[in-house]
C-alpha positions in Angstrom: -31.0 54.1 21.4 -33.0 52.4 18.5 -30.6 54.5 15.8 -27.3 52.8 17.9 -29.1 49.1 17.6 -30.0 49.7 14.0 -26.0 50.7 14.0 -24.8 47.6 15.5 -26.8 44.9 13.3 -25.8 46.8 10.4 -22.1 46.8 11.1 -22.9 43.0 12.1 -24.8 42.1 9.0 -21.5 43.9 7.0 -18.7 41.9 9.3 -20.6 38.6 8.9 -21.6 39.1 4.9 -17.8 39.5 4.1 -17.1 35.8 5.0 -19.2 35.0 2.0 -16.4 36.9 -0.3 -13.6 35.2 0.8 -12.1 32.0 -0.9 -11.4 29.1 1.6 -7.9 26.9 1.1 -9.0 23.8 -0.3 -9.1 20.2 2.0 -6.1 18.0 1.9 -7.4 14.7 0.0 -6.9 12.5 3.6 -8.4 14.5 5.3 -11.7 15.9 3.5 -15.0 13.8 3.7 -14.6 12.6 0.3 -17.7 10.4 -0.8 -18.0 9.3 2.2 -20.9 7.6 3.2 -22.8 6.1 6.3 -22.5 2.7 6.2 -26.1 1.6 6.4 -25.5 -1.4 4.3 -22.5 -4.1 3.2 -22.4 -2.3 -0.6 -22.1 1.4 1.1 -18.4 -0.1 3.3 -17.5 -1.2 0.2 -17.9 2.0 -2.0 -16.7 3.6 0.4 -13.5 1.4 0.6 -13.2 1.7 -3.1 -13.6 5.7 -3.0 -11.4 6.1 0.1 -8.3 4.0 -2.0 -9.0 5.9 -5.1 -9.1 9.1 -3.2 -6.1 8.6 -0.9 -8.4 9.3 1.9 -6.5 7.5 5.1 -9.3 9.3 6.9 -12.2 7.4 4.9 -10.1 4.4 4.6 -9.6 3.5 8.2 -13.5 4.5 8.6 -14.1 1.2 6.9 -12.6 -1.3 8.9 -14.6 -2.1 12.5 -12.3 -1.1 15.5 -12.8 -2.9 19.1 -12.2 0.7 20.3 -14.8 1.8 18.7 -17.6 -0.6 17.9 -16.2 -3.4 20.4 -15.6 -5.6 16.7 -12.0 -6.6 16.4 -10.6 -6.7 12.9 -8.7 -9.1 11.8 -6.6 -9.3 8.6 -4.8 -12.5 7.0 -2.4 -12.3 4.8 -1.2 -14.5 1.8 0.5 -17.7 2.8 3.7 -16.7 1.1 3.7 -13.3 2.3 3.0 -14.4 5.9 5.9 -16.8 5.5 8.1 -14.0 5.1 6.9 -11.2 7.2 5.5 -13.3 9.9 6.2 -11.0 13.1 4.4 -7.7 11.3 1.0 -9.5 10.4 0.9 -11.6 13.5 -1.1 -8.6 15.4 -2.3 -7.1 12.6 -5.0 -4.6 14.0 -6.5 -1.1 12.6 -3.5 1.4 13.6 -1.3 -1.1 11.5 -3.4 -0.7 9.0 -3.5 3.1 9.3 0.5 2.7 9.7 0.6 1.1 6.3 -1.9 3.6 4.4 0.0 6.4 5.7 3.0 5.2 4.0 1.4 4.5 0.9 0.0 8.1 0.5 3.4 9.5 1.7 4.9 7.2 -1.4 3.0 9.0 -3.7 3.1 12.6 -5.0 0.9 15.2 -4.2 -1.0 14.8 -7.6 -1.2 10.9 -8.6 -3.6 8.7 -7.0 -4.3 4.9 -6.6 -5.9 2.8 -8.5 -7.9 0.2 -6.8 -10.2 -2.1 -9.5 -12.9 -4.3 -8.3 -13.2 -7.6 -10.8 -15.9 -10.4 -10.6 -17.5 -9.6 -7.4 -20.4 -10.8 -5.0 -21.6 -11.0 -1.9 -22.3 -14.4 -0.3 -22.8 -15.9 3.5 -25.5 -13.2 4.0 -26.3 -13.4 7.7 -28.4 -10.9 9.8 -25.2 -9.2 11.5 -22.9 -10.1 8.3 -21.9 -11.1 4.9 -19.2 -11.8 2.5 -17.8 -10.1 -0.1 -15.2 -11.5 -2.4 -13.8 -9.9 -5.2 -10.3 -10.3 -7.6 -8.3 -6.8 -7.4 -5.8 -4.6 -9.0 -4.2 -2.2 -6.6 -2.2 0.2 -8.8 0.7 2.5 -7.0 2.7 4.9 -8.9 5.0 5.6 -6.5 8.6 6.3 -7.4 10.5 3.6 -5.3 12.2 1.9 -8.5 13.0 -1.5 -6.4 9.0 -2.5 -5.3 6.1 -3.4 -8.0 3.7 -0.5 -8.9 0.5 -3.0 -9.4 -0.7 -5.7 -7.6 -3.4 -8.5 -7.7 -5.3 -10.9 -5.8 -8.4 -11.8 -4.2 -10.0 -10.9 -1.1 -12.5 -11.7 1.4 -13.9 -9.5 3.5 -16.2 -10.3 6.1 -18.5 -7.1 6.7 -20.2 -6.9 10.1 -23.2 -4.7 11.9 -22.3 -3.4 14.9 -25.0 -2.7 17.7 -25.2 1.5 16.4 -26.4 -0.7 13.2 -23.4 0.2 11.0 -21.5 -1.7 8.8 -18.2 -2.7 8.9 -15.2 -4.5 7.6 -14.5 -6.9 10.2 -11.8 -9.4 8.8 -10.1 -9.2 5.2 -8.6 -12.5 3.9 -5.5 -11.7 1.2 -5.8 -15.1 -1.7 -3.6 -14.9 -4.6 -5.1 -15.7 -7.6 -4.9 -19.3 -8.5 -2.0 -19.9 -11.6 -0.7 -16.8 -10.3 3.0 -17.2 -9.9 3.8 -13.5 -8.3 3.4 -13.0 -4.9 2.8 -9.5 -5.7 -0.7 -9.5 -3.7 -2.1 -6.7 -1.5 -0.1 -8.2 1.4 3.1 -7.4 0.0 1.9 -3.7 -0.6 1.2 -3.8 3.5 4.5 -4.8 4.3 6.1 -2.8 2.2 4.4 0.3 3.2 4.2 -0.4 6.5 6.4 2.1 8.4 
């Protein structure tokens, strides 16, 4: 009896030890864990937000923004006055599966291999209250997609208030679209929504 055990953990041992060997197929970029991480703080959401743009993580991404579903915070986003102006009926419920809708799009644009961009200029926090803050920041969102007819870069300034929710994680709550004063293209985040909005 004690020769058959010895046997069985042996064959066990061998059977388990070849998993070891064996190469695993590598993660998809959206849906991998990326740099991921928990949101114990406003400036984790927004490294995070930055990482899961730059990683075309839609997984990651939609992790940023707060979800009534989820932590009972609505989000709310606001798009440029001139952009609302024209595509008035798709931001006026603007919730988190549209904004999954529209990353989706924007990583199917894009070939396996190329990236965005997403650069973070002159930014701060400010408003700091115990269960949120403000960030606002100028950005360039590059897109190398290969639709010839829509921009590949765009530019603006955002707001985005970042809320605690009662688990004490952080949030994107709402995100105000600005374009930038002087600015006379209109080719701000918003417009990359509605265009890749599907």
């Amino acid at each position: 009896m004690n020769i058959v055990l010895k046997i069985l953990i042996i064959l066990l041992i061998i059977i388990n030890s070849c998993e070891f060997f064996t190469t695993r197929t590598p993660e998809d970029p959206g849906t991998g864990t990326g740099s991921f991480k928990v949101p114990l703080d406003p400036e984790t959401v927004i490294n995070n937000f930055k990482s899961a743009v730059n990683e075309k993580n839609l997984q990651n991404y939609i992790n940023c923004f707060s979800d009534s579903n989820r932590n009972r915070i609505p989000f709310y986003f606001i798009p440029t006055a001139e952009i609302f102006a024209i595509y008035s009926s798709l931001f006026q419920n603007w919730s988190v599966d549209r904004e999954k809708s529209y990353y989706n799009g924007l990583i199917n644009s894009l070939q396996s291999e190329t990236y965005p961009e997403l650069i973070l200029l002159q930014s701060g926090f400010s408003a700091k209250q115990p269960d949120s803050v403000i960030y606002i920041t100028d950005y360039k969102l590059k897109i190398a997609h290969q639709n010839t007819t829509i921009p590949t870069e765009f530019s603006g300034r955002m707001q985005l208030t970042i809320s605690i929710d009662n688990s004490g994680l952080w949030s994107i709550s709402r995100w105000i679209d600005l374009k930038l004063q002087n600015d006379s293209i209109i080719a701000t985040w918003s417009l990359a929504k509605a265009l890749f909005s599907n």
